[in-house]
C-alpha positions in Angstrom: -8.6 14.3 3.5 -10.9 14.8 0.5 -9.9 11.2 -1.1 -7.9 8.1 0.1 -5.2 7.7 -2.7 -3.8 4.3 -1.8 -5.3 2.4 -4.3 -3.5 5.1 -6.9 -0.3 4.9 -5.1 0.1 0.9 -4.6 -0.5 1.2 -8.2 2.3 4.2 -8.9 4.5 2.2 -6.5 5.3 -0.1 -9.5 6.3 2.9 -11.6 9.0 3.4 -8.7 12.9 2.6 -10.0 14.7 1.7 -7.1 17.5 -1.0 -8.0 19.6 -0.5 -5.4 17.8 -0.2 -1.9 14.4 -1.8 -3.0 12.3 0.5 -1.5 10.1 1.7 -3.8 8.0 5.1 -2.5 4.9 6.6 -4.8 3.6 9.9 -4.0 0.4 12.4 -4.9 0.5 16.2 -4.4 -3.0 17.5 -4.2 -3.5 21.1 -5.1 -6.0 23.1 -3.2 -7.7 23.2 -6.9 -8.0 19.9 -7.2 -5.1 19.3 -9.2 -3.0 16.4 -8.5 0.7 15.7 -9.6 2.3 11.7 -9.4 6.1 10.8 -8.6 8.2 8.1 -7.9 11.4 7.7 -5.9 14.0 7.2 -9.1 17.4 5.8 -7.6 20.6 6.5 -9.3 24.2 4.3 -8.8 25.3 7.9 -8.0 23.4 8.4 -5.0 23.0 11.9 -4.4 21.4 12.5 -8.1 18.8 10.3 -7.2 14.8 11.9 -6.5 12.7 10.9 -4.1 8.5 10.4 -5.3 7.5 13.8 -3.2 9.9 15.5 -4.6 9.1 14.5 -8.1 5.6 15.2 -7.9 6.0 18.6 -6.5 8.8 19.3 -9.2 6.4 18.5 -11.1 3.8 20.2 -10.3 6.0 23.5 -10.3 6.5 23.1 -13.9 3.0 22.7 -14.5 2.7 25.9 -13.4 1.7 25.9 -9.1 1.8 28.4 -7.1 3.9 28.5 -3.5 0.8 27.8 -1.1 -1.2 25.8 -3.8 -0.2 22.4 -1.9 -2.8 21.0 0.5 -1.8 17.4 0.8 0.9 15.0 0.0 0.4 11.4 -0.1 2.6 8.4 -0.2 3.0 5.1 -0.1 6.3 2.9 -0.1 7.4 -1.0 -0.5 10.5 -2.7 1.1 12.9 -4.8 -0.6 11.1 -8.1 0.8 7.9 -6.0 -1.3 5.8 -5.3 2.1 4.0 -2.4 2.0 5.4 0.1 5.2 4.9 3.3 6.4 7.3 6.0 5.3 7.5 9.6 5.9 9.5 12.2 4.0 12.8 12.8 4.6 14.3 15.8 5.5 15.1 17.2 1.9 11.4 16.6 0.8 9.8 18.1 3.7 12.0 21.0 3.4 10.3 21.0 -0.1 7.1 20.4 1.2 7.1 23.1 3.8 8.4 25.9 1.2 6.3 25.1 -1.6 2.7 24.5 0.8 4.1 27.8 2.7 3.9 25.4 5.6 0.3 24.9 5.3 -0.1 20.8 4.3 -1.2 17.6 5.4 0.8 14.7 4.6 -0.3 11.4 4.5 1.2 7.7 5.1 -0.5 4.9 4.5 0.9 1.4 5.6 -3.1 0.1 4.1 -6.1 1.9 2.8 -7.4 2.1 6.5 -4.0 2.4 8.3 -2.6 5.6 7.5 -1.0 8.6 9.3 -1.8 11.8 9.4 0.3 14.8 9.9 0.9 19.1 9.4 4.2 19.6 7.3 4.6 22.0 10.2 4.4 19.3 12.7 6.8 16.8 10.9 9.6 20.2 9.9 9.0 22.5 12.9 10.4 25.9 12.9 11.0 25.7 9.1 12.9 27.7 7.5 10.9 29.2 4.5 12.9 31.7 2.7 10.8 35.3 4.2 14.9 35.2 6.5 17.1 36.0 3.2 
């Protein structure tokens, strides 16, 4: 880990638009450029329309122009409905994301605290992904 972003994401967390569950998540994307891209979890009444923060920064950073296999690290941060700070890792959607757009090469990174904080390969959290070389 080049920086500890959990200063940036507590921060970004307030950004976060989650009415419904109260769990607010803030992510950064770090490009292996230095780049970084933000997102927040956005919640919609109609459930499946809503984005979760990884996804919204790598979306983002897509459209900023990346590269598959310019991702080196996702970070993120989330808040419960009672506003504790917890430790969250993607869900299955975003570290199908994750795993395609780092071409399984990423660290992702949890942090409950600025010194407790989780550390894991995309690869590790998605194993055998399935990357798109199989169509």
């Amino acid at each position: 880990m080049k920086k500890n972003y959990f200063s940036e994401l507590k921060v970004l967390l307030d950004n976060s638009s989650a009415p419904y569950s109260g769990f607010n998540v803030a992510s950064v994307v770090v490009c292996k450029d230095g780049r970084e891209f933000k997102g927040v979890n956005v919640e919609s009444a109609a459930y499946p329309t809503t984005i979760c923060a990884e996804r919204n920064a790598i979306f983002t950073a897509v459209a900023e122009g990346i590269s598959k296999g310019d991702i080196q690290e996702v970070h993120i941060a989330a808040r419960n409905a009672d506003k504790l700070l917890v430790t969250a890792h993607p869900c299955g959607s975003c570290r199908q994301v994750i795993a395609e757009q780092s071409m399984n090469d990423c660290l992702v990174y949890s942090y409950e605290s600025e010194s407790v904080y989780t550390q894991n390969s995309i690869a590790d959290l998605l194993p055998f992904a399935f990357l798109g070389a199989e169509l």
